[in-house]
C-alpha positions in Angstrom: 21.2 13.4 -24.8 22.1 11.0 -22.0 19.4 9.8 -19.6 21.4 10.9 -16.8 21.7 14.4 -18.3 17.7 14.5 -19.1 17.2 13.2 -15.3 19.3 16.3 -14.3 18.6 18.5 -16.4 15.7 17.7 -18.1 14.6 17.9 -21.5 16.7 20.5 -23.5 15.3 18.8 -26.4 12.1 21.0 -25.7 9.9 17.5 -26.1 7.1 16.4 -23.0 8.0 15.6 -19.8 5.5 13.6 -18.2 6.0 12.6 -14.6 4.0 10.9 -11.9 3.1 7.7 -10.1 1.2 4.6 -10.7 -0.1 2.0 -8.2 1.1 -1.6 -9.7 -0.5 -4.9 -8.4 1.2 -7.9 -10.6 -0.6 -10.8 -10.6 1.2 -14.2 -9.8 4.2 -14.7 -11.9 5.3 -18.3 -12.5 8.7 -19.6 -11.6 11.3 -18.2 -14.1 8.8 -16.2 -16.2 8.5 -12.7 -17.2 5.2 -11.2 -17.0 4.0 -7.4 -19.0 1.8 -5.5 -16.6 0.1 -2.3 -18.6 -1.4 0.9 -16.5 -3.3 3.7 -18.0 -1.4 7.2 -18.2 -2.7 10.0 -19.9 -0.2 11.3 -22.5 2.4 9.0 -22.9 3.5 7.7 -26.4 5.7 4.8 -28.0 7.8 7.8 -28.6 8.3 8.5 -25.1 11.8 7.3 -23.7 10.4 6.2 -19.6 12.4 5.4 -16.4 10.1 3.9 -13.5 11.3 3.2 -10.4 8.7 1.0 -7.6 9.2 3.2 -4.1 9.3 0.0 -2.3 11.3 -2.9 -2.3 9.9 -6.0 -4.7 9.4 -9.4 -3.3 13.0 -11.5 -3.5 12.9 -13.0 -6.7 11.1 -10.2 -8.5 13.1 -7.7 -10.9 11.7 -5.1 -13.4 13.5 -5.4 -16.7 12.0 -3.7 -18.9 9.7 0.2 -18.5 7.9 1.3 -22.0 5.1 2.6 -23.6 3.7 0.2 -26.3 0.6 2.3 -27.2 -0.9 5.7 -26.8 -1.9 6.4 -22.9 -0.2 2.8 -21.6 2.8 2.2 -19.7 4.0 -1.0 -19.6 6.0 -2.7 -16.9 8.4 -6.0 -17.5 8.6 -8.1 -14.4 10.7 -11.2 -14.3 10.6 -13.8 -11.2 14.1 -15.2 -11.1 13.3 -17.6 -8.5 12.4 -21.7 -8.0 8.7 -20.8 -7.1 5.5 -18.6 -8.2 5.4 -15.3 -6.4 2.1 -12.8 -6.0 3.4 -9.3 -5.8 1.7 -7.1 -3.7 0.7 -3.8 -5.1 3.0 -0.9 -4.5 3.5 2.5 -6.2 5.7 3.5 -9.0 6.7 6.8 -10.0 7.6 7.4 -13.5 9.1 10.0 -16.0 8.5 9.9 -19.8 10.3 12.6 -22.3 10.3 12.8 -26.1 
């Protein structure tokens, strides 16, 4: 099944959907470096395919690449800082859906 087609019309494969948000604070990322910031959510698996989306706009610079679970109960979020200098992000909310 296509994401788009699970984001529409959920899982058909009968599987978990897990949905909600998460508040994010990354810590300074150096120039040019990626940086994996973990939150706790109840439920979610390395079996889980995830989309995350932040609700607000990222600091210039700042991109998410990568949205997975690498253990029981933790999302992980892959944020890359494309630009010449560090950058602190500010914490913002992310909302999330995992299916299995």
């Amino acid at each position: 099944m296509s994401w788009k087609k699970m984001l529409l019309d959920g899982d058909a494969g009968g599987g978990a959907v897990l949905e909600g948000t998460v508040d994010v604070n990354p810590p300074s990322i150096a120039k040019a470096s990626t940086l994996n910031i973990d939150v706790a959510v109840a439920g979610i698996t390395p079996g889980h395919t995830v989309f995350a989306q932040c609700q607000s706009d990222l600091e210039t610079g700042l991109s998410c690449i990568a949205v997975y679970s690498p253990a029981n109960d933790v999302l992980r979020i892959r944020i890359s800082n494309w630009s010449s200098s560090a950058i602190d992000g500010a914490q913002r909310t992310w909302a999330y859906q995992a299916y299995s």
